[in-house]
N, C-alpha and C positions, 0 to 999 in steps of 0.2 A: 569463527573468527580467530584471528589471532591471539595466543593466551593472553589475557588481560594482564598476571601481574609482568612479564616479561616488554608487552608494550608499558607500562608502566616507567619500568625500568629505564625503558630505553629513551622516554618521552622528556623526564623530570629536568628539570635547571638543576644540576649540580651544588651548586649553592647552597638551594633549597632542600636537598634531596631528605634531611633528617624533618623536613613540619608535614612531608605528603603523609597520606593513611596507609600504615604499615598493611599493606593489603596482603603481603606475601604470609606475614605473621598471624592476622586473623586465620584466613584462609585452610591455614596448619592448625588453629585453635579449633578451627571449627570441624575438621576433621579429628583431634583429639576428644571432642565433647561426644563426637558420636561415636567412638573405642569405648570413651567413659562411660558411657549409660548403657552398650549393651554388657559389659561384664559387673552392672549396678554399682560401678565407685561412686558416680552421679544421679544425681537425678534430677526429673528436667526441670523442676523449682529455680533449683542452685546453679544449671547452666544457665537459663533466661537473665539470672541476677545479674550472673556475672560476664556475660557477653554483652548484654548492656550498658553493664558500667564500663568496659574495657572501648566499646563505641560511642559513650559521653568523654571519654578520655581524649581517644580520638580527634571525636570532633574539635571539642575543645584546644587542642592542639595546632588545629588548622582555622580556627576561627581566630586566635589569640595573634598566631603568626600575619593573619588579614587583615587585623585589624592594624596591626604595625607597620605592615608596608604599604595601608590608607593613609594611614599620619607621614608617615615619609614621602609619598609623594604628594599629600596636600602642602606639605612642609615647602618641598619643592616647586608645587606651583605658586602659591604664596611670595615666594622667593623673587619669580619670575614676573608676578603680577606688578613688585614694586619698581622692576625695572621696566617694564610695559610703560607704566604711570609716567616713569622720568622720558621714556622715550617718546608720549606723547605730546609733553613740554617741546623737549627740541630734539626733534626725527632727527635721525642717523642711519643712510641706507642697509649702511653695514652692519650696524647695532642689530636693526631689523632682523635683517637676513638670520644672525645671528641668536638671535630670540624664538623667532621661529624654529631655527634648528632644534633649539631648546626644550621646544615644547613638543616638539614633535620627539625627541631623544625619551620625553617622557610618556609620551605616548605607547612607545612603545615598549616600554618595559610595562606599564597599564595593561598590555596585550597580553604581558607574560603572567601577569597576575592574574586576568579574566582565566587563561589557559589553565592556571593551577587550579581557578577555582573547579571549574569543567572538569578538570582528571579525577578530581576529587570527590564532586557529587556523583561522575559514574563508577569509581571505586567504591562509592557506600550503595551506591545501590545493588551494583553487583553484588558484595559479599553480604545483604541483605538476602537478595535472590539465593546465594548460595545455602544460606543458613535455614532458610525454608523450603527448599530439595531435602535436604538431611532429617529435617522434624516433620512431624506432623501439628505443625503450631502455626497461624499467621502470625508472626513474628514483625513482619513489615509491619503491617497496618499499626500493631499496639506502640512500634514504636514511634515512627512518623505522626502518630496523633496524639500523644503525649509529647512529642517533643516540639513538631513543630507547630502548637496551639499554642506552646505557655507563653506566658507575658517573658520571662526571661531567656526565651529561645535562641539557644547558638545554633542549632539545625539552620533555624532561619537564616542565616547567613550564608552557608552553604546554598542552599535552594534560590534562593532569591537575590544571590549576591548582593545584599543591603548593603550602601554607600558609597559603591562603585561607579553608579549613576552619574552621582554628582561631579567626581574628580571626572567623569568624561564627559559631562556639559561644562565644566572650566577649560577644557584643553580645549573642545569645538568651539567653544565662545570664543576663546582669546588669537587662535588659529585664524579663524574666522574674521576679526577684527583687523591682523595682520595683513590680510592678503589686501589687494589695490582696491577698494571702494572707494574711491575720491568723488567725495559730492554727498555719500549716502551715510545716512546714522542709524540706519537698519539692522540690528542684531540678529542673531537665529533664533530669538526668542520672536521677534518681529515676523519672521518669514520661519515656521517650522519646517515647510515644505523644503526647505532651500537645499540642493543638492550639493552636496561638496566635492571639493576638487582633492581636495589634499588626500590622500592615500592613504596617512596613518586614521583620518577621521571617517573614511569608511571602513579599515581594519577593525577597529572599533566597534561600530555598526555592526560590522558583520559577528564581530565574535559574541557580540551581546545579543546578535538575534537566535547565533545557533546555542546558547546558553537556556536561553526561553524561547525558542522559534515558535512553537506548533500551540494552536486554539486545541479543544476536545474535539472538535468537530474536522478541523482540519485534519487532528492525528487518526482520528475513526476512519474518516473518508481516504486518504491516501494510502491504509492498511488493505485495503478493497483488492491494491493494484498489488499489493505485496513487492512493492518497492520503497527499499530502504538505505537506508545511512551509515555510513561510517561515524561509529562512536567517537572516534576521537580524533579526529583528522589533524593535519597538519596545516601551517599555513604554505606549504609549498603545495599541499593537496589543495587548497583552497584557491591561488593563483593558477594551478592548470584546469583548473572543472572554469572557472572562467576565460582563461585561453579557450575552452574549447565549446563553452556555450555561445548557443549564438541564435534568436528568440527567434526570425523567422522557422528557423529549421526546428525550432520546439513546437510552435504554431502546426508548421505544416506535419509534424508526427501525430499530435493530437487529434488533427484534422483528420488524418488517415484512421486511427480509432475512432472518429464520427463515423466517416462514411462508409467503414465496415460495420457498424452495427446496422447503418440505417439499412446495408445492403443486404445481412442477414435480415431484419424483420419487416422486409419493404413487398415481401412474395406473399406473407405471413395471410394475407387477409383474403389470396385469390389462387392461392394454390389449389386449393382443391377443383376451385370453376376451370384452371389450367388444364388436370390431370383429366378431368370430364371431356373438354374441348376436343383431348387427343385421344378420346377414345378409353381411357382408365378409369378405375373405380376413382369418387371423390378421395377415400385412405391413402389413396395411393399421394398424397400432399405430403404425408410422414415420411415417405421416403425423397420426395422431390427435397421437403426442407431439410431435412437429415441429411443430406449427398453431403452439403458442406460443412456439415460438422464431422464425418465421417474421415474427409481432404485433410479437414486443420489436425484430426488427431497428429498426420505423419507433417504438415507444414510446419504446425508447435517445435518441431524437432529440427528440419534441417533450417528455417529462421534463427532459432534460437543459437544453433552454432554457425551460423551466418554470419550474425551480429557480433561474434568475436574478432572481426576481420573489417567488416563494413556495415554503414547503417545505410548509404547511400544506396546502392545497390542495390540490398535487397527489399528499398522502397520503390524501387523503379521497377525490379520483377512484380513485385507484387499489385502495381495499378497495372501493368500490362496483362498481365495473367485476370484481372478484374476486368476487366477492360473487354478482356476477348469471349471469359465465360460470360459477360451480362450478355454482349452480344447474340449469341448461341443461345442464352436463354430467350433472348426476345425472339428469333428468328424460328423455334420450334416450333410456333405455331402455322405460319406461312409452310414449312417442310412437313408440317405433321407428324413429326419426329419425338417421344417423348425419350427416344435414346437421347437428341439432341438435349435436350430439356436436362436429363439427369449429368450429363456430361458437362454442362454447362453450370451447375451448382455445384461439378465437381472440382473444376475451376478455381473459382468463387473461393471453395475451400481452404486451394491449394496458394490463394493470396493473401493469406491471414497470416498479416505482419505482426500480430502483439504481442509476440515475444520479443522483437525489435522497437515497437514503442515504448514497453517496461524497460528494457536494456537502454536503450537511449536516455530515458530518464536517468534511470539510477547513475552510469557511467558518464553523462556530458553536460549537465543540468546541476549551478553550485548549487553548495548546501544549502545557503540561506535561504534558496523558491525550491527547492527540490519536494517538501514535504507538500506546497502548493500545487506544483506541477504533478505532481502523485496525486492529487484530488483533482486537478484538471482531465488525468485520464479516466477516472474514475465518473468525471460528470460528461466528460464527451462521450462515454463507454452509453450513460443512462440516457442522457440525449440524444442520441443516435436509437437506441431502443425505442425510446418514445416517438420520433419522428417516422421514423421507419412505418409503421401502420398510416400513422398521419398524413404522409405524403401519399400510400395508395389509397385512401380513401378520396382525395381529391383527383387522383387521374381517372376520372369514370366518363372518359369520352371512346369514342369511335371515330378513328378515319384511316384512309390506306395513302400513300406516297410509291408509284410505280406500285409494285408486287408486295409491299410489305403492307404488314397489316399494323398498325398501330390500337390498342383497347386497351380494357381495365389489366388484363394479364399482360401483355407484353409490354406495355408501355413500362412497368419497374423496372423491366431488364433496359429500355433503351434508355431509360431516363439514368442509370446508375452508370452506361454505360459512360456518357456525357459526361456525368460528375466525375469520373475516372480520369477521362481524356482531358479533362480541366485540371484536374490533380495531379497530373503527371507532366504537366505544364510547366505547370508553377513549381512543381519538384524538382524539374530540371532546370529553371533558368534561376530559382532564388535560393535549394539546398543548399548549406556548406557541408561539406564532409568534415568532420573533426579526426583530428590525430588519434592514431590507438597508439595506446603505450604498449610497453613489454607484457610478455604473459606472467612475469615474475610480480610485476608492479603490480598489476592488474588484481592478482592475485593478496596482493599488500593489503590494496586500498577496498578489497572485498565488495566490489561491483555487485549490487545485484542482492544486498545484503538482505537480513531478515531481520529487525529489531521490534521490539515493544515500545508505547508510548512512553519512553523514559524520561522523554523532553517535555513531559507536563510536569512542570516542578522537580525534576529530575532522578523522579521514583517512580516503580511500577509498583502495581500492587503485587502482594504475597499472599500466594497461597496453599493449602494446605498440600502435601504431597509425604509421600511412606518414607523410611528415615531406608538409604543407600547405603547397603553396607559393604557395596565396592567404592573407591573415589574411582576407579577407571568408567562408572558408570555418568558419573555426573559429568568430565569431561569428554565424553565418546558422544552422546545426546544434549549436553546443555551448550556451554558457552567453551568449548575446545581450549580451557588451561589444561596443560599435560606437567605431570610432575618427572616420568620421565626420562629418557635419553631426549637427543638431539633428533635421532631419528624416530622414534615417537611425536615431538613435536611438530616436524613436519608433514609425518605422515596426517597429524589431526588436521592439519589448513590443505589438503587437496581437493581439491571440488571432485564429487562423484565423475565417474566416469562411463557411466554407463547409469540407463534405466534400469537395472536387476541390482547395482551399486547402492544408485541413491533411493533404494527401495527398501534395503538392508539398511539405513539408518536411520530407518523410521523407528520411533518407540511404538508401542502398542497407544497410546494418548493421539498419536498425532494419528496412527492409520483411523482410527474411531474419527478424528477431524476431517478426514479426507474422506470416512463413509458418510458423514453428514453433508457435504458438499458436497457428493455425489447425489443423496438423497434430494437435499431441496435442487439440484438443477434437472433430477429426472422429473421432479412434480411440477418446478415452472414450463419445463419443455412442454409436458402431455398438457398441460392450462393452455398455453400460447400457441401450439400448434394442429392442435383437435377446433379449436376455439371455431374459427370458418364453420365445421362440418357439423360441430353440435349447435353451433345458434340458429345456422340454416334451418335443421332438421326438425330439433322442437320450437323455433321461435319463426324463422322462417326471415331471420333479419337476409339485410343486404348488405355488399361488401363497406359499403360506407359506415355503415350501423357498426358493424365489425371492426372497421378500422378505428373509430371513435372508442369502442372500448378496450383496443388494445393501447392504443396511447394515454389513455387515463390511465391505467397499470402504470404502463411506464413513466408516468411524470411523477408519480409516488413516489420514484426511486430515492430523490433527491430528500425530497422533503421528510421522508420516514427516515432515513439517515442524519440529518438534522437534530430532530427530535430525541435519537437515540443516540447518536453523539456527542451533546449539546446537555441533557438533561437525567436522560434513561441511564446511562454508562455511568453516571457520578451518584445513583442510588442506589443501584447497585450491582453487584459482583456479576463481569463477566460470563461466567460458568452457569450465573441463575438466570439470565438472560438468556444463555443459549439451550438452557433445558424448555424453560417457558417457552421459546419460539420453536423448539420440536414440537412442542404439545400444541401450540397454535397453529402448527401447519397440521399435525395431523385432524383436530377438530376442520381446517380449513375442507382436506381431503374428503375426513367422514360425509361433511354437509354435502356434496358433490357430489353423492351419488344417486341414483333415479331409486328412490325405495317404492313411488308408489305412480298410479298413472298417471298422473297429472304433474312434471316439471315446470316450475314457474322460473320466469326472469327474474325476479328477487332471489330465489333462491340459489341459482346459478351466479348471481353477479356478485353477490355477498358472500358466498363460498369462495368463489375466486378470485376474490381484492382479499376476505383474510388469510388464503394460500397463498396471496402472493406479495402481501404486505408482509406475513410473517416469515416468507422464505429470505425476504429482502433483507431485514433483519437478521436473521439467523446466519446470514450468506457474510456481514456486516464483522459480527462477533464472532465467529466461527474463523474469520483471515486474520481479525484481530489477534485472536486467540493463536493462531496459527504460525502467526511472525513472531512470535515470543519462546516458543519453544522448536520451532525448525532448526535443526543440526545447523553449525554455521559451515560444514561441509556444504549444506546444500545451500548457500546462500551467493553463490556462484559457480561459474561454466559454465556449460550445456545445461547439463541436467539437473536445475538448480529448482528450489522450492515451488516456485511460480511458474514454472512450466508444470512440476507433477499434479499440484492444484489445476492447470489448466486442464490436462490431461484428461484428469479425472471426473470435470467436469463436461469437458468436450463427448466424454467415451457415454458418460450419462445422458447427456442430448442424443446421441447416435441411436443409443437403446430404446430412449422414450418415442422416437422419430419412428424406430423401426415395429417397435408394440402398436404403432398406431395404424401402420399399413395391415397389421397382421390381424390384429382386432379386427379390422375391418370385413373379414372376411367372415366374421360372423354376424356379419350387417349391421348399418346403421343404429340400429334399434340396440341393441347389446354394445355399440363401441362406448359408450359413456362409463358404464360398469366395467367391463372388461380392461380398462385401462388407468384405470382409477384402481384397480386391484393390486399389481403391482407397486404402486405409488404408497398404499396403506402399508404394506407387508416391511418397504423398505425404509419405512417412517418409523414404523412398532421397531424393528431391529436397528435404528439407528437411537434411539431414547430407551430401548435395553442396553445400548454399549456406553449411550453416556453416565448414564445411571451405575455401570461398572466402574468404570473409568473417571468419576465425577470428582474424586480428592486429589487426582492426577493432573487434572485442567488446571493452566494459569489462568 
C-alpha cells in the first residue's frame, strides 16, 4: 500500500495537523530502540516502559483534542436547537432553509472529526504492528488490554469513538424534523428504519459504519475471498465506488460464482459411471474432474488481467465458453467420445470468471457492503459446492429427445448448460458496466487490497516475530513505508508484474501459507473426487447415496465458519488454530486409510467430515492469516495475492485429480491407500514448516 505516514501527511486538516499521532516520530523511535538493544544501550524492560508511555502520551493527545471539538459542536447544536424551538413558534421559510443549512454546515465538519478519528485508530494500530515485527514480544495484546479494559480508558475513545453517537442523532433528528412532514409527529426515534434523504445524514452513516463496519464473522468470512479494503479512503473515493456500484450487476457476479461452483461439483457424483459408459477405467473421473481445474490454472491469469479493462466482457465470454463446454459434455455420450467429454471440462475450466468476481467486488462495491459482499462470494462460493452434488443426485432419470440421450451423466451437463444460457440473458439485458478509472488511480486506491481484521475495534492482534535488523526488510514485505528516495517509494507501490515477480516477494511465512493451502485443497480434492469410486467399491452406494454425502460436506461450510469466526477466533490465537487444524486434518487423513479387511461407513464418513471440517477451517485461518501479511505490492494488478492463493490451489486440485487416474491403475482395491499417501507426506511437511515458521505467523 501506500506508505502510511506519507498518506498521513497528505490526508490531515491543516488545522489540526499538531493533535494527529506523530506516526512519522514513533515509527523513527521504534527503529532507534531496536539500534538500542542490539549494541545493549537498552534493554527490552526500559524500551516497553517507555514506548508505552510515549503512546499514553499520544493517545492522550488525541482523546483530549476530541473531546473539545465534541463540546464545540454540541455547543453549536445547542445553539441551533434554540432557534429551531423559536422557529417552531412562528415558521419562516427562509429561517428554515437557513437552519437546515446550519445543521448540515455541522455535519459536516462531524465528518471531519469522525475521519480524524479513523486516521488515527489506524495509525496506532499500524505502529503497533510495527513495534511487534521489531520484537519478539506481543506488545499489541498487553497493551490494548490494559488500556482499553480500565474503567478510566482514553483508548476507548479512540476505538469506540465514544460520544460521537449522540452529536449524530442530534443532527439526524433535528435534519429530520426540518424536512416537509406536514401532518406527521413521527421522529427517527419513531421509525429507526427511516431512510434519509439528506446526503450529509447518510455521510454520517457511512462514515460511522466504515469506523466499525465488520462483525467477527463477517471479517473471517470475507477473508475467504481475500478481497479487501482501502484503509483510509477518501470521501471522493467513497462517492465514485457508489457511482459505480450498482446491485443487480453485484447480484449477477455472485450468481456467476454460484453457478460455477455448482458446475465444478455437479459431475462430481457420476463421473466415474460417465468414464465407464465410454469405455474407460472408473479413475479415469480424476482426470475427467481435474480437466477443469487444469483450464482455470491459465483462465486465473488472462481474467484476472481482463478485468483491468472490463468486468462486462469477460462475464459474457465466460457463460459462453460454459455454455458450449456443458454442452460437449452432455453430448459425449450420444458420440462416444471421451476426447469430447475431457475437451468439454476443458472448457468449463477455461470460463472461470473469479478472478473477475473478486475484482468486481473489491474495485465497484462501496466500502460500507463491500466486507458483506466479500462474505456473499464467499457463501455463494460454499452454496454452489453444496448444491452441486445435490442437484445430481436428483436428476436420476432416463429419457432420449430425437438422437440425444438424456440420464444421470448427461443430464449435469444439459442442465448447467441451461443455467448458462439463462445467465447470459440476464447478463446482457440487466449488467451495467461501470467506469474504470486510470491506472494511476487505480493504483491509489489499491484495488484488490489485502488487509487484516483491523476494523474489529480497529486493532489486530500482535504477534510475536524475530527483531529486523534491516528497516528495508519491514517495508519490502510488510506494509510498503519506504524511508527512502522518491524513487524507492514508488518503486514500493508497483504491483508485481509477472508470476516469477510476485513470487519473489514472498517471505519464507507466507510461501509455508501457501504450502498449507495447497495441502488442504490436494486432501479435500482426493475426499470429493475419489468419493463416487470408493463408496461404490466398498459400500456399493448409488449415485444418490453419494450425492447426499457430498452435499452434507458442503453445507458445513457455512456453519463451521460461523462457529470459528463467531466464537473459536476470539479464544484464541490465529496461529494455534492453524496449527491444531493441520493436526486435525492429518488425524482426519490417518483415519482414512484401509489398515485392515473390513472398511466400514463409519469409518470412512467420519474420517471424511473431520478431513473436511478441518481443512474448512484451516483453509478459513490460513486466508485470514494471509491478508495480513501479503506484500501490499501484491494486493493488486494482475498478479496480485488472490490469484497466487488461487493458483496455488487450482494447481493442487489438478495434482490430486491426476494421483487419482494414476492410482488407478493399480486397481480399485489399492486406490484408497495409494492416494491417501501423498495427502499424509504433504500434511507431516506442511505442520514441519509451521512449526518452523510459527513466531513468524500473524
Amino acid at each position: 500500500m501506500v506508505a502510511f505516514g506519507k498518506k498521513l501527511k497528505e490526508r490531515q486538516i491543516q488545522e489540526w495537523q499538531e493533535y494527529y499521532i506523530s506516526y512519522k516520530l514513533m515509527k523513527k523511535k521504534v527503529r532507534q530502540y531496536a539500534q538500542q538493544i542490539e549494541v545493549g544501550i537498552l534493554d527490552r524492560r526500559h524500551v516497553l516502559k517507555d514506548f508505552s508511555r510515549m503512546l499514553d502520551n499520544q493517545i492522550e493527545k488525541i482523546v483530549l483534542f476530541l473531546l473539545e471539538q465534541q463540546g464545540l459542536l454540541a455547543s453549536r447544536i445547542a445553539k441551533l436547537n434554540e432557534q429551531h424551538e423559536a422557529l417552531e413558534q412562528e415558521p419562516d421559510i427562509s429561517q428554515i432553509t437557513q437552519l437546515r443549512e446550519a445543521y448540515r454546515a455541522t455535519g459536516q465538519d462531524l465528518l471531519k472529526l469522525l475521519f480524524f478519528v479513523e486516521i488515527n485508530a489506524v495509525g496506532l494500530r499500524k505502529i503497533l504492528k510495527k513495534f511487534d515485527k521489531r520484537f519478539r514480544y506481543r506488545f499489541t495484546d498487553y497493551y490494548v488490554r490494559t488500556r482499553a479494559n480500565h474503567p478510566y480508558s482514553l483508548l476507548q475513545q479512540v476505538l469506540k469513538h465514544v460520544g460521537l453517537g449522540a452529536v449524530i442523532g442530534a443532527i439526524s433528528r433535528n435534519l429530520h424534523e426540518l424536512q416537509e412532514h406536514q401532518g406527521s409527529y413521527l421522529s427517527i426515534y419513531d421509525e429507526p428504519a427511516l431512510s434519509f434523504q439528506d446526503p450529509v445524514v447518510d455521510s454520517l452513516k457511512a462514515a460511522v459504519d466504515r469506523v466499525t463496519r465488520s462483525t467477527n464473522f463477517l471479517n473471517f468470512l470475507a477473508q475467504h475471498a481475500l478481497i479487501i479494503q482501502e484503509e483510509l479512503p477518501t470521501t471522493t473515493d467513497e462517492r465514485a465506488d457508489d457511482q459505480r456500484y450498482h446491485f443487480m450487476s453485484l447480484f449477477l457476479n455472485l450468481l456467476n460464482t454460484f453457478l460455477y461452483m455448482v458446475n465444478t461439483y455437479i459431475i462430481v457424483p457420476t463421473a466415474d459411471d460417465y468414464s465407464t459408459m465410454l469405455g474407460a477405467p472408473a479413475t479415469v473421473c480424476g482426470v475427467v474432474i481435474g480437466a477443469m481445474a487444469v483450464a482455470q490454472v491459465f483462465s486465473s491469469v488472462y481474467f484476472s488481467a481482463w478485468s483491468n479493462k472490463s468486468y462486462f466482457r469477460p462475464l459474457v465470454f465466460s457463460s459462453i465458453v460454459l455454455l458450449v463446454g456443458n454442452s460437449m459434455y452432455a453430448l459425449a455420450l450420444d458420440y462416444k467420445s471421451i476426447t469430447l467429454l475431457l475437451v468439454g471440462r476443458l472448457f468449463c475450466g477455461f470460463g472461470s470468471a473469479r478472478a473477475v468476481n473478486r475484482r468486481y467486488i473489491s474495485d465497484c462495491v462501496p466500502l460500507r457492503i463491500r466486507m458483506q459482499a466479500s462474505a456473499g462470494f464467499v457463501s455463494a462460493s460454499a452454496l454452489g459446492m453444496a448444491c452441486g452434488p445435490a442437484l445430481a443426485g436428483l436428476l436420476q432419470t432416463k429419457f432420449k429427445i430425437y438422437k440425444f440421450t438424456f440420464n444421470q451423466v448427461t443430464l449435469p451437463g444439459w442442465v448447467m448448460t441451461v443455467g448458462w444460457f439463462i445467465y447470459l440473458i440476464l447478463l446482457w439485458i440487466t449488467f451495467r458496466e461501470p467506469s474504470h478509472e486510470t491506472e494511476e488511480k487505480s493504483i491509489t486506491q489499491e484495488s484488490n487490497a489485502v488487509t487484516g481484521p483491523a476494523e474489529n475495534d480497529g486493532l489486530e492482534k500482535g504477534l510475536k516475530k524475530p527483531l529486523l535488523s534491516e528497516g528495508k526488510q519491514d517495508d519490502e514485505h510488510g506494509d510498503g513505508e519506504c524511508d527512502g528516495s522518491e524513487e524507492a517509494f514508488e518503486e514500493s507501490r508497483r504491483p508485481a508484474t509477472s508470476i516469477i515477480s510476485a513470487y519473489r516477494l514472498l517471505t519464507p511465512s507466507i510461501k509455508v501459507q501457501l504450502l498449507i493451502y495447497f495441502m488442504l485443497k490436494y486432501a479435500m480434492e482426493i475426499l470429493l473426487s475419489e468419493s463416487s469410486v470408493i463408496t461404490s467399491y466398498y459400500f456399493g452406494w448409488s449415485t444418490s447415496t453419494v450425492a447426499i454425502f457430498l452435499a452434507c460436506l458442503g453445507l458445513t461450510v457455512l456453519p463451521v465458519n460461523i462457529i470459528v469466526g463467531s466464537y473459536i477466533s476470539n479464544m484464541f490465537e490465529d496461529r494455534q488454530i492453524l496449527l491444531a487444524s493441520e493436526i486435525m486434518v492429518f488425524i482426519g487423513v490417518l483415519l482414512s486409510f484401509k489398515f485392515v479387511d473390513a472398511y466400514t461407513v463409519p469409518q470412512y464418513v467420519c474420517s471424511g467430515l473431520i478431513m473436511f471440517v478441518s481443512a474448512e477451517v484451516l483453509e478459513g485461518v490460513n486466508l485470514s492469516l494471509l491478508s495480513r501479511v501479503m506484500s501490499s505490492r501484491l494486493s493488486r494488478g494482475t498478479y496480485n495475492g488472490g490469484l497466487l492463493s488461487t493458483e496455488a490451489g487450482t494447481i493442487a486440485r489438478v495434482i490430486a485429480d491426476g494421483t487419482i487416474t494414476l492410482a488407478g491403475y493399480l486397481g480399485q482395491s489399492r486406490l484408497l491407500n495409494a492416494t491417501l499417501l501423498p495427502s499424509l507426506f504433504i500434511c507431516v511437511a506442511s505442520i514441519i514448516a509451521t512449526c518452523f515458521t510459527y513466531n513468524s505467523l500473524y
